[in-house]
mmCIF file as Biopython writes it, N, C-alpha, C and O atoms, coordinates in Angstrom:
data_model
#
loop_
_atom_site.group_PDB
_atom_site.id
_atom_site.type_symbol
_atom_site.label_atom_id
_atom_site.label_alt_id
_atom_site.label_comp_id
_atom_site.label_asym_id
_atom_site.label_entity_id
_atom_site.label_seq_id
_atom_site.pdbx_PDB_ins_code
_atom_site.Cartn_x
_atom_site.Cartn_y
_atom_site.Cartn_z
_atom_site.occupancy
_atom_site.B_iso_or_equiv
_atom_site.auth_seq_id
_atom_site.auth_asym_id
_atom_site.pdbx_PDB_model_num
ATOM 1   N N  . UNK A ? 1  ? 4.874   11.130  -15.794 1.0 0.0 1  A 1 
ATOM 2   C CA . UNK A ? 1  ? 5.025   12.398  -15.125 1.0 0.0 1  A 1 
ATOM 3   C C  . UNK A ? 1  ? 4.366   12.306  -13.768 1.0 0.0 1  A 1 
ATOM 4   O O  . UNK A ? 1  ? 3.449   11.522  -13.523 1.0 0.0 1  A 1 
ATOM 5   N N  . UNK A ? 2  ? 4.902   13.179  -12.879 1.0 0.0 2  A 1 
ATOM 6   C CA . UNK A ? 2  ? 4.263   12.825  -11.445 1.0 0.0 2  A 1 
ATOM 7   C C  . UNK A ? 2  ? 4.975   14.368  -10.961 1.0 0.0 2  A 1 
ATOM 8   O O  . UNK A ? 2  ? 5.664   15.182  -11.576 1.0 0.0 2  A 1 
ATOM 9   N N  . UNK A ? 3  ? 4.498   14.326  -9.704  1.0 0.0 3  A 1 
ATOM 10  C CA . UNK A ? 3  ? 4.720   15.955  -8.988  1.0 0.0 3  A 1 
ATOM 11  C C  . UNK A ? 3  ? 5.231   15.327  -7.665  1.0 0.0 3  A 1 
ATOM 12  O O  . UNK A ? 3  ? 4.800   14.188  -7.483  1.0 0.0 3  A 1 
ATOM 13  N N  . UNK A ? 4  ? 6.077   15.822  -6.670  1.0 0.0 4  A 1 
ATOM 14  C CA . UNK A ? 4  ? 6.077   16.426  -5.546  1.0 0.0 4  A 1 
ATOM 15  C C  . UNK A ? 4  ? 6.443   14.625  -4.676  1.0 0.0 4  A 1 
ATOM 16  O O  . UNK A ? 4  ? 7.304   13.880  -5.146  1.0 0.0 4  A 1 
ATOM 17  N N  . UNK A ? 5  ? 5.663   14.267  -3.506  1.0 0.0 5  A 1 
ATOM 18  C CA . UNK A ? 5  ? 6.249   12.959  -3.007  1.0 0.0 5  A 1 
ATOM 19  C C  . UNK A ? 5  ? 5.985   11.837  -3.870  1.0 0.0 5  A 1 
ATOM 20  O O  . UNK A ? 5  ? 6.438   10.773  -3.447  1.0 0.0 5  A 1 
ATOM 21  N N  . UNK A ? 6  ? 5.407   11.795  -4.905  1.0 0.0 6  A 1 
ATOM 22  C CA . UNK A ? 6  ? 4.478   10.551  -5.752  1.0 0.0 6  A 1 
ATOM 23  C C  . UNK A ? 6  ? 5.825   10.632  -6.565  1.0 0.0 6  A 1 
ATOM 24  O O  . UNK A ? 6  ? 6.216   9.483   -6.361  1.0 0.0 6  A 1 
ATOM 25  N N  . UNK A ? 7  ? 6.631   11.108  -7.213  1.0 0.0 7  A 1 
ATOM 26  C CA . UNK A ? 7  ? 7.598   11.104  -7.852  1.0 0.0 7  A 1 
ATOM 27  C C  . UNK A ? 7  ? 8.787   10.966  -7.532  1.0 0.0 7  A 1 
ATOM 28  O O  . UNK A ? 7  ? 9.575   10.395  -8.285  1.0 0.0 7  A 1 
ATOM 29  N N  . UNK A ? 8  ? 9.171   11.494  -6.275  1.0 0.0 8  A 1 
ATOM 30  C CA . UNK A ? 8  ? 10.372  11.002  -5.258  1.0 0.0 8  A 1 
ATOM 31  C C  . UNK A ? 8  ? 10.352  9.475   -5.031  1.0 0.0 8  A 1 
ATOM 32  O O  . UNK A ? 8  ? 11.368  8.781   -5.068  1.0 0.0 8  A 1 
ATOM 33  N N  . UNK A ? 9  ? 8.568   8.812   -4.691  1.0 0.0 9  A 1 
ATOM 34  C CA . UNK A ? 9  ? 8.690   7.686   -4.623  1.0 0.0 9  A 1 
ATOM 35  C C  . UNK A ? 9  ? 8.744   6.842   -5.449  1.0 0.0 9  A 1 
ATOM 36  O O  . UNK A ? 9  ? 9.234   5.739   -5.209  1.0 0.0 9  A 1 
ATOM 37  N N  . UNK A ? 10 ? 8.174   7.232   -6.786  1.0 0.0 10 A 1 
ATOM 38  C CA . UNK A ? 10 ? 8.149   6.535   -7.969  1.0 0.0 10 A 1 
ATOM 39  C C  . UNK A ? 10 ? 9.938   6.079   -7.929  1.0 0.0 10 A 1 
ATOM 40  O O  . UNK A ? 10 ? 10.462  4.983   -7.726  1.0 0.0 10 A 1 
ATOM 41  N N  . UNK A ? 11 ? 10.421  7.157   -8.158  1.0 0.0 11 A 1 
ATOM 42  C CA . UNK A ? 11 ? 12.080  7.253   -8.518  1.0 0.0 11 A 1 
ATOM 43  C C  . UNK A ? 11 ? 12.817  6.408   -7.406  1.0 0.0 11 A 1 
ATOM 44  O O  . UNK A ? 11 ? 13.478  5.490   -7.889  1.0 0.0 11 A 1 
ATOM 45  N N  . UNK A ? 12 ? 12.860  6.507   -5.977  1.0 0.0 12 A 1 
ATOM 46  C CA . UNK A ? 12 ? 13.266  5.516   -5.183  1.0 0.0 12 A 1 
ATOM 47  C C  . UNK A ? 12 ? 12.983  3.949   -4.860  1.0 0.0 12 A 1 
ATOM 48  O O  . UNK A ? 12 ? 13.774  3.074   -4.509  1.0 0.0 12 A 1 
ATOM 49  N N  . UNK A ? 13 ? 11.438  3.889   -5.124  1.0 0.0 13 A 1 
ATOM 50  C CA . UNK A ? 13 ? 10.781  2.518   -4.793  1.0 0.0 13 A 1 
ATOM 51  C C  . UNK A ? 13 ? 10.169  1.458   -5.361  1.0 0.0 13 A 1 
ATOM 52  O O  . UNK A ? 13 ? 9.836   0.303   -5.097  1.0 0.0 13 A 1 
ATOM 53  N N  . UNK A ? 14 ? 10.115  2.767   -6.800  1.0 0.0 14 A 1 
ATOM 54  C CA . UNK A ? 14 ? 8.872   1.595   -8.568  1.0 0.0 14 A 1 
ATOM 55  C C  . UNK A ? 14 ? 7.415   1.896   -7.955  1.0 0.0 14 A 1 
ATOM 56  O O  . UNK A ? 14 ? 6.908   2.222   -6.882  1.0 0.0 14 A 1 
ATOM 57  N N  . UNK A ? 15 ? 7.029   1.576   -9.337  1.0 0.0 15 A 1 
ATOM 58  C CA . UNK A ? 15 ? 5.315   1.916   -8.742  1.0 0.0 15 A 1 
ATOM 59  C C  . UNK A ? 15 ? 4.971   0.506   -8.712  1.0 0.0 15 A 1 
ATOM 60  O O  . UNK A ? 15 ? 5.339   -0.258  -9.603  1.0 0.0 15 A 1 
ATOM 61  N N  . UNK A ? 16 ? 4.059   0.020   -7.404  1.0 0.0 16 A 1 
ATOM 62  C CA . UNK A ? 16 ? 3.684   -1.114  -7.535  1.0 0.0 16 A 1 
ATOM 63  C C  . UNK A ? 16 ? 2.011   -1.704  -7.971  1.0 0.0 16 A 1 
ATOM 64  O O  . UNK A ? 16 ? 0.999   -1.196  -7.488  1.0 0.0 16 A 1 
ATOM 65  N N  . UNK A ? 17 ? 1.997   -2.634  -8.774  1.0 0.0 17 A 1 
ATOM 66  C CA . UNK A ? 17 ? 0.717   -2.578  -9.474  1.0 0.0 17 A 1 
ATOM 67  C C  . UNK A ? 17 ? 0.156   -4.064  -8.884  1.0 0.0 17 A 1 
ATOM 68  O O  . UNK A ? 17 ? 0.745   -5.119  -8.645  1.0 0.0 17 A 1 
ATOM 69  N N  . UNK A ? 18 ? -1.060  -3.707  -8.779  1.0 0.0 18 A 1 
ATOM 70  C CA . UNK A ? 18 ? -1.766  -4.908  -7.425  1.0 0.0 18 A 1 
ATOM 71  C C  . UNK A ? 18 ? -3.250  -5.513  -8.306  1.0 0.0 18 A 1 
ATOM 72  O O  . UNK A ? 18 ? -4.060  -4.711  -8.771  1.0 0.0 18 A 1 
ATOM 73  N N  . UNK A ? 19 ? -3.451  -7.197  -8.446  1.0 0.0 19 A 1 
ATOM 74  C CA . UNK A ? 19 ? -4.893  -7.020  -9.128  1.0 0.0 19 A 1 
ATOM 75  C C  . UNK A ? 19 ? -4.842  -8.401  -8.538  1.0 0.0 19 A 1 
ATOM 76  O O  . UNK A ? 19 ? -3.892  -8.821  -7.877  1.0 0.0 19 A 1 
ATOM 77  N N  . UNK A ? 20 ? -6.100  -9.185  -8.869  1.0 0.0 20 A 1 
ATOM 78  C CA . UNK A ? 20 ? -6.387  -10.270 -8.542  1.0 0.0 20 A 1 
ATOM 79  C C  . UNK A ? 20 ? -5.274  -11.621 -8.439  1.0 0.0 20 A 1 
ATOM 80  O O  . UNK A ? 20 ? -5.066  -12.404 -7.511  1.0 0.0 20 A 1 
ATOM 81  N N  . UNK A ? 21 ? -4.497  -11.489 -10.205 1.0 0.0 21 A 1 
ATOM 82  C CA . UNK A ? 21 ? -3.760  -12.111 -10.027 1.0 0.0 21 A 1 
ATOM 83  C C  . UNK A ? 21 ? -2.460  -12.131 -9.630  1.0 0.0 21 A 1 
ATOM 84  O O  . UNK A ? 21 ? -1.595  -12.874 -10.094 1.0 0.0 21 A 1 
ATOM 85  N N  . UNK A ? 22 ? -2.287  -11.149 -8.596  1.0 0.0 22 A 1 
ATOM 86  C CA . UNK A ? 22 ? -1.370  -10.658 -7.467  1.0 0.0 22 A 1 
ATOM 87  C C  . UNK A ? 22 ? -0.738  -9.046  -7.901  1.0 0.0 22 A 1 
ATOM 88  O O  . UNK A ? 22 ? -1.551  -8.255  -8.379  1.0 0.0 22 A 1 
ATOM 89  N N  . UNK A ? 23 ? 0.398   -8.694  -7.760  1.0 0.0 23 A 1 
ATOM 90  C CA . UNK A ? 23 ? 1.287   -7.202  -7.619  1.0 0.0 23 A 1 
ATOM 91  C C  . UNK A ? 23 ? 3.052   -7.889  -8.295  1.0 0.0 23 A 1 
ATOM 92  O O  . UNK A ? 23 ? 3.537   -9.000  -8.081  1.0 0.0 23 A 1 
ATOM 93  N N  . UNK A ? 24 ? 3.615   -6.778  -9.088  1.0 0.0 24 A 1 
ATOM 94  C CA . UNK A ? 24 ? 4.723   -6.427  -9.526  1.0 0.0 24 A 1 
ATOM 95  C C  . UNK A ? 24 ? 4.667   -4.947  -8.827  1.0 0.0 24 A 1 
ATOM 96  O O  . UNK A ? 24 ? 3.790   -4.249  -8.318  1.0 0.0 24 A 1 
ATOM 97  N N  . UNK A ? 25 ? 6.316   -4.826  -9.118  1.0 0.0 25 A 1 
ATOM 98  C CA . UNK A ? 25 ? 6.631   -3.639  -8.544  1.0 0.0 25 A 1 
ATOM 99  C C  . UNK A ? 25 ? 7.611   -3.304  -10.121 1.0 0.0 25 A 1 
ATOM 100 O O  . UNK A ? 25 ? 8.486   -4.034  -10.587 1.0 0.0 25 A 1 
ATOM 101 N N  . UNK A ? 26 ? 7.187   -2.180  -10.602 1.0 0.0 26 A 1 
ATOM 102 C CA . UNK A ? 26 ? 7.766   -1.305  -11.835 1.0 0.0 26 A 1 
ATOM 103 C C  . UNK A ? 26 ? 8.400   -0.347  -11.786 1.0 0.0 26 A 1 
ATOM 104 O O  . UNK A ? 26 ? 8.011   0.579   -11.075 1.0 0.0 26 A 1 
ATOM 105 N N  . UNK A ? 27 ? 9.154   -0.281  -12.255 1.0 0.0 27 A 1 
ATOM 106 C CA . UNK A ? 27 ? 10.534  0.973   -12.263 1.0 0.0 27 A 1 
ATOM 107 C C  . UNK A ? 27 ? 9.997   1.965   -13.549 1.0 0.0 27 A 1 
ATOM 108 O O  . UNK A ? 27 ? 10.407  1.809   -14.699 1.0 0.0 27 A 1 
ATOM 109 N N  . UNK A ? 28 ? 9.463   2.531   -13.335 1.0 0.0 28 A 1 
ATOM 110 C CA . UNK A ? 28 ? 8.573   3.905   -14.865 1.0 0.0 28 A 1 
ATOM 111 C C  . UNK A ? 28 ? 9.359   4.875   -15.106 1.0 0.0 28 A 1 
ATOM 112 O O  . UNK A ? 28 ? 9.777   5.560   -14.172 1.0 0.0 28 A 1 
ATOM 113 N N  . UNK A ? 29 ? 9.633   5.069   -16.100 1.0 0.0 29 A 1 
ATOM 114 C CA . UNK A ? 29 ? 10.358  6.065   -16.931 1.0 0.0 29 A 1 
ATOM 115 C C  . UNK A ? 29 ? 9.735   7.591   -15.772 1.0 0.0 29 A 1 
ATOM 116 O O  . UNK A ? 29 ? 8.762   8.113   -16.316 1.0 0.0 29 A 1 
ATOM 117 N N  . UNK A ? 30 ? 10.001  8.098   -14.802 1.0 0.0 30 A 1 
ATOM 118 C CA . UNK A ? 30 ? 9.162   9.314   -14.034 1.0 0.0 30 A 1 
ATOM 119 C C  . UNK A ? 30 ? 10.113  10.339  -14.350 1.0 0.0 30 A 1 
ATOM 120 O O  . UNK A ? 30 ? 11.320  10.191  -14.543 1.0 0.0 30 A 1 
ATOM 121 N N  . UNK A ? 31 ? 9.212   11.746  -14.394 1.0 0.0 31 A 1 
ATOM 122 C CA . UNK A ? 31 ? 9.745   13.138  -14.376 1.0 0.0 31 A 1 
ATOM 123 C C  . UNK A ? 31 ? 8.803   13.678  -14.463 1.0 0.0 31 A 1 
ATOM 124 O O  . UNK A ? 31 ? 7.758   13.179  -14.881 1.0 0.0 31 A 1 
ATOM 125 N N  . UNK A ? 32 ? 9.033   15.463  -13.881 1.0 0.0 32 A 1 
ATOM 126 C CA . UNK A ? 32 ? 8.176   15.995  -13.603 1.0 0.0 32 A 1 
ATOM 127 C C  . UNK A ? 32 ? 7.852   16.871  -14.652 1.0 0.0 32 A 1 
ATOM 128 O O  . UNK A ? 32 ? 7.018   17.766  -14.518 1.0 0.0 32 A 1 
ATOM 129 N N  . UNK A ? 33 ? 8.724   16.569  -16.118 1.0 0.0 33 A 1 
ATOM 130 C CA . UNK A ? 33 ? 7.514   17.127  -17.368 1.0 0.0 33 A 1 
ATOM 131 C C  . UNK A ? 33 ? 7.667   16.646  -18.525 1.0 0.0 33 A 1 
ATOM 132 O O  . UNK A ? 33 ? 8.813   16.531  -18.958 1.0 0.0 33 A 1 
ATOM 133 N N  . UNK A ? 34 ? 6.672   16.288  -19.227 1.0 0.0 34 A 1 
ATOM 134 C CA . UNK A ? 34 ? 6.987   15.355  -20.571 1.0 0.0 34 A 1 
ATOM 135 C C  . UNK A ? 34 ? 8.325   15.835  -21.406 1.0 0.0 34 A 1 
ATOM 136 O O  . UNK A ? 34 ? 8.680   14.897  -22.120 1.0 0.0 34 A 1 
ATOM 137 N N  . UNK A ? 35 ? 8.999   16.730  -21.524 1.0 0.0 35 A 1 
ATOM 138 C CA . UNK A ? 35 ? 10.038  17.034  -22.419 1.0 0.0 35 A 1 
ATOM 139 C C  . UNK A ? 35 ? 11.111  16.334  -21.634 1.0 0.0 35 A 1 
ATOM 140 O O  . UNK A ? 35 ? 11.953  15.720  -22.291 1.0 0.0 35 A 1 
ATOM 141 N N  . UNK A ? 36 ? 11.205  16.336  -20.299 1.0 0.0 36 A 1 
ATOM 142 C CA . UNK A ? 36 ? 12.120  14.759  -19.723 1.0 0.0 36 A 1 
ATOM 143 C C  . UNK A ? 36 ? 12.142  13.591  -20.276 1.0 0.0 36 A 1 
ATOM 144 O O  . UNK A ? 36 ? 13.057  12.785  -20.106 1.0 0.0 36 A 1 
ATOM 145 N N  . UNK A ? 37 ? 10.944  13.359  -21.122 1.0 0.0 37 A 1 
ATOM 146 C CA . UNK A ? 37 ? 10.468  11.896  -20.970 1.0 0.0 37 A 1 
ATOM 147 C C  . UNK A ? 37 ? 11.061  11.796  -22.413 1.0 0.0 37 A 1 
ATOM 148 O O  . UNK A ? 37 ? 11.003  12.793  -23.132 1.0 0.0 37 A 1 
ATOM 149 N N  . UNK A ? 38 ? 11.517  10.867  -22.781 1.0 0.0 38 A 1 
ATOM 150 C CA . UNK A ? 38 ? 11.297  10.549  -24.339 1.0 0.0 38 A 1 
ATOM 151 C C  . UNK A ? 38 ? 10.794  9.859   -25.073 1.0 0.0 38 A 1 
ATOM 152 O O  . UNK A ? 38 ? 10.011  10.775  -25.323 1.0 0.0 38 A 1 
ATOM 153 N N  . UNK A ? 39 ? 10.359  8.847   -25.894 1.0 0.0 39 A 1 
ATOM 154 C CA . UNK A ? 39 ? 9.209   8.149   -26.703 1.0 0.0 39 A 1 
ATOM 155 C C  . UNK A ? 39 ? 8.979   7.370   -25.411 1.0 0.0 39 A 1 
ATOM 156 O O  . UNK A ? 39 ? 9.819   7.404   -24.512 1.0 0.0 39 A 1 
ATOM 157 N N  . UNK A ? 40 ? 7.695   6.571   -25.294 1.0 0.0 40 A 1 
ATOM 158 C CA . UNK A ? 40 ? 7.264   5.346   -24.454 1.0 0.0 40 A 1 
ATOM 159 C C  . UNK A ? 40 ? 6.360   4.318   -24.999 1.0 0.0 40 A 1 
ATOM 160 O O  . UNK A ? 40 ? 5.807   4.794   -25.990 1.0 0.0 40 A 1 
ATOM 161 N N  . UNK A ? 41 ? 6.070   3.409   -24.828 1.0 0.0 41 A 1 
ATOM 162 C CA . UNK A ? 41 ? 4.839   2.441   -25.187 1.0 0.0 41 A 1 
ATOM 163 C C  . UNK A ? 41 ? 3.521   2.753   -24.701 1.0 0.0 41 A 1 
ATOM 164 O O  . UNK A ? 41 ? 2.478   3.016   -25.299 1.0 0.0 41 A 1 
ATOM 165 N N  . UNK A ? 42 ? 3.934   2.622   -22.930 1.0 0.0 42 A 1 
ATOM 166 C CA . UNK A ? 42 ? 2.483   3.014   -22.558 1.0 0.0 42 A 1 
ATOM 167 C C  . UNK A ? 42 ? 2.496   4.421   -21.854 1.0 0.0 42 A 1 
ATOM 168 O O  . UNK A ? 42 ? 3.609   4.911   -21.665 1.0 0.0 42 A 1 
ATOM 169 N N  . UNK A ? 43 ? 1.501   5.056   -21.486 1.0 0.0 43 A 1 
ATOM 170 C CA . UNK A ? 43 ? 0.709   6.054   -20.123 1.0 0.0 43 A 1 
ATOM 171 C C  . UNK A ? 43 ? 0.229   5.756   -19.784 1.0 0.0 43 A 1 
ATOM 172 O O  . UNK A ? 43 ? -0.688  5.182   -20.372 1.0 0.0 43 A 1 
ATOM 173 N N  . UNK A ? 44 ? 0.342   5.831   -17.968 1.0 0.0 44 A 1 
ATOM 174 C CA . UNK A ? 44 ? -1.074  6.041   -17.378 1.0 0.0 44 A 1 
ATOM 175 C C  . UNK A ? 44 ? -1.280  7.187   -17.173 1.0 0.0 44 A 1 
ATOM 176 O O  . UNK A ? 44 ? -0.469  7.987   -16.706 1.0 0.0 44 A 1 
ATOM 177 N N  . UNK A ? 45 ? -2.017  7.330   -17.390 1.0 0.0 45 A 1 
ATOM 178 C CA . UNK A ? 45 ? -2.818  9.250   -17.482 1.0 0.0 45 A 1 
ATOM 179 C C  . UNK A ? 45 ? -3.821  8.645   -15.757 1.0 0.0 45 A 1 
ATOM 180 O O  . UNK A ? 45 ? -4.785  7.915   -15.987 1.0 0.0 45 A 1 
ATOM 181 N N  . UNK A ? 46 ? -3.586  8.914   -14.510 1.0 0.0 46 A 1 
ATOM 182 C CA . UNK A ? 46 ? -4.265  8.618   -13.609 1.0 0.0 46 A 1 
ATOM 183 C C  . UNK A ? 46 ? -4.060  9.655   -12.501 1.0 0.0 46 A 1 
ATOM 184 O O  . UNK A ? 46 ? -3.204  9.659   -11.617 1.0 0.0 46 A 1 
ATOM 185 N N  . UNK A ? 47 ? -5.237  10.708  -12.799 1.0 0.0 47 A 1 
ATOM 186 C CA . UNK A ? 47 ? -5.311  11.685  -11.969 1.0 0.0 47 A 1 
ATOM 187 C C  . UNK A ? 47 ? -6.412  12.133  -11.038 1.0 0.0 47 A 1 
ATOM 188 O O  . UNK A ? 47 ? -7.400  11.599  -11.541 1.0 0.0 47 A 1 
ATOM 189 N N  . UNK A ? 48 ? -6.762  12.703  -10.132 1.0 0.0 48 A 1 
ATOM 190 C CA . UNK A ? 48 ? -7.613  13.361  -9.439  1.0 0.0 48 A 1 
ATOM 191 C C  . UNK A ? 48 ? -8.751  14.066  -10.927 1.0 0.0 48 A 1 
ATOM 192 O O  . UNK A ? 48 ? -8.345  14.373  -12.048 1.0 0.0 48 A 1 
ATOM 193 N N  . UNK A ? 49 ? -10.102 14.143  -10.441 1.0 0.0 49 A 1 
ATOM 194 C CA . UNK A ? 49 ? -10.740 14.579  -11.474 1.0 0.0 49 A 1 
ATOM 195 C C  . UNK A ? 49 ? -10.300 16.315  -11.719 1.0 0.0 49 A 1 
ATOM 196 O O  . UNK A ? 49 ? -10.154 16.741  -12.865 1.0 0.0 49 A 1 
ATOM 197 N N  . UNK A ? 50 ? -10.135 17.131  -10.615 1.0 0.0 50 A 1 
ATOM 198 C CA . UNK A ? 50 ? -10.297 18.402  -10.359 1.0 0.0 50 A 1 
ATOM 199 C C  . UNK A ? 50 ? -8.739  18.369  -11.749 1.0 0.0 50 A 1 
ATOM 200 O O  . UNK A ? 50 ? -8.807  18.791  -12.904 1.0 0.0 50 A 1 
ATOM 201 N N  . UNK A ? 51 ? -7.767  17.860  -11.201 1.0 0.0 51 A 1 
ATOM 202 C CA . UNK A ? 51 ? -6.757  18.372  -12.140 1.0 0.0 51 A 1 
ATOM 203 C C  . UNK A ? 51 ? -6.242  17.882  -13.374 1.0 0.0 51 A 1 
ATOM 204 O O  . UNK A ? 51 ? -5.181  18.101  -13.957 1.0 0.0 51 A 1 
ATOM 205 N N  . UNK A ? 52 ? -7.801  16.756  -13.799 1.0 0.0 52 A 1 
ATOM 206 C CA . UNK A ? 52 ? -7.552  16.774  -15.225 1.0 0.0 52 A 1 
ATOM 207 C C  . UNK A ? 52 ? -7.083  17.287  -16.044 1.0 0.0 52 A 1 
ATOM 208 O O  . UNK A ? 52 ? -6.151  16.770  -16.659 1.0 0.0 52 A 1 
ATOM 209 N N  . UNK A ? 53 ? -7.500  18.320  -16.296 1.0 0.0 53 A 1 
ATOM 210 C CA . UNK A ? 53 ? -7.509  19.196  -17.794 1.0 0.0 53 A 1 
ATOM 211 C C  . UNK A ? 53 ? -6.270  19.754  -17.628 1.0 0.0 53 A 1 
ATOM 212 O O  . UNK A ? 53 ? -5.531  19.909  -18.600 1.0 0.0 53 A 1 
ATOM 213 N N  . UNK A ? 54 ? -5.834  20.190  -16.129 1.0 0.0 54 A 1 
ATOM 214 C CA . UNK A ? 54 ? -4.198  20.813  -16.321 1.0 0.0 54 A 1 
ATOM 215 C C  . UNK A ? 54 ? -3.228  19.687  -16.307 1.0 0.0 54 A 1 
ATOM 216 O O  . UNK A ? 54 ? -2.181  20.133  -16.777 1.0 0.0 54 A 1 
ATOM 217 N N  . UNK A ? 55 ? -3.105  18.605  -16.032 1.0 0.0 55 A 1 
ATOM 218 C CA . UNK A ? 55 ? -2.162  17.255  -16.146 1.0 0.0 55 A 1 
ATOM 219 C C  . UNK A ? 55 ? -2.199  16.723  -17.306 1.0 0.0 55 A 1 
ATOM 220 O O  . UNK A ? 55 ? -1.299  15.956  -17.650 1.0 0.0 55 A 1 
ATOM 221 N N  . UNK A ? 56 ? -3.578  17.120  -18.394 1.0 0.0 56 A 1 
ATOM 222 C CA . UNK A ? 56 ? -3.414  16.580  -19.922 1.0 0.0 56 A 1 
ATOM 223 C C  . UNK A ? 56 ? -2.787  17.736  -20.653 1.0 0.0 56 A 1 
ATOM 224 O O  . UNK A ? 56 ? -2.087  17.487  -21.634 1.0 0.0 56 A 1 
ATOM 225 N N  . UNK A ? 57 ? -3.020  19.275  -20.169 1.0 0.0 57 A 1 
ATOM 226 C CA . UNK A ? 57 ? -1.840  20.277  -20.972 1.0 0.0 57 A 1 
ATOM 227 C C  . UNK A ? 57 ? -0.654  20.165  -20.637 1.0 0.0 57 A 1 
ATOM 228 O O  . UNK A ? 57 ? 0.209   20.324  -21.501 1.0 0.0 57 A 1 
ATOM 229 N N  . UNK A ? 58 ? -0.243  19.824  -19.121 1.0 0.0 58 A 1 
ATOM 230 C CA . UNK A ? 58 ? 1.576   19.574  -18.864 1.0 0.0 58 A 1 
ATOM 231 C C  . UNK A ? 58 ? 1.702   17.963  -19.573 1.0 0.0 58 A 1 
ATOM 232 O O  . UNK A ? 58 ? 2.637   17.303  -19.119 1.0 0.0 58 A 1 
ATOM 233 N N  . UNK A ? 59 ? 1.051   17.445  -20.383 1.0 0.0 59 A 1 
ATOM 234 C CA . UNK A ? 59 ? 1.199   15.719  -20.710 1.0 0.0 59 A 1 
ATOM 235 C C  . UNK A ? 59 ? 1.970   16.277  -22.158 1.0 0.0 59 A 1 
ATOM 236 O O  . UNK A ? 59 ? 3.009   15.732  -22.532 1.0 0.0 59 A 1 
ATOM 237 N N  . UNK A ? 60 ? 1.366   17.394  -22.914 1.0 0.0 60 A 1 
ATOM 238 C CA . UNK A ? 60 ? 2.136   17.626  -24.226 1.0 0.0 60 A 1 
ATOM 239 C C  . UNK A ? 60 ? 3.118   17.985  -24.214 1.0 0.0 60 A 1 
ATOM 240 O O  . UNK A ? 60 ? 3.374   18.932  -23.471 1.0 0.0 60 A 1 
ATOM 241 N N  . UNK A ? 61 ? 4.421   17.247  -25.251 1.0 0.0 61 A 1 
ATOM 242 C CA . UNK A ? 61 ? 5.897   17.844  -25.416 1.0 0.0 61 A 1 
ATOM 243 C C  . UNK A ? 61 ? 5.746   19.005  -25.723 1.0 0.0 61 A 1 
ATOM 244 O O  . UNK A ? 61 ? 4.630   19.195  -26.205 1.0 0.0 61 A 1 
ATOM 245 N N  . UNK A ? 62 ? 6.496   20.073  -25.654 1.0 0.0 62 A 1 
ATOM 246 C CA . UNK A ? 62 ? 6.758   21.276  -26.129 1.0 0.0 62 A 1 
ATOM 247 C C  . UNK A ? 62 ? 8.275   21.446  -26.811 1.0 0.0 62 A 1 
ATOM 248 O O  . UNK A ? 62 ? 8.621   22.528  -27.284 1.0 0.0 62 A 1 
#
């Protein structure tokens, strides 16, 4: 799940993941609310601290 330009870019460009032993670029299941999404393997739950607690209540299916 993602909001606003982080999700436009997710959807056009992949998220790219960078560490010592270099960067891939990933194409992620993105939308802007879990009932889009359907089963997955992984999450990253990676948010700003302030909007924790509301990004783990929009994280539950309804």
């Amino acid at each position: 799940m993602a909001r606003g330009a982080h999700l436009a870019t997710m959807l056009q460009t992949g998220l790219r993941i960078q560490s010592d032993l270099g960067s891939v670029v990933v194409s992620p299941v993105s939308a802007s609310a879990a009932a889009d999404i359907g089963p997955v393997d992984v999450v990253i739950f990676a948010v700003k601290l302030c909007d924790s607690e509301e990004a783990a209540a929009l994280s539950h299916r309804s």
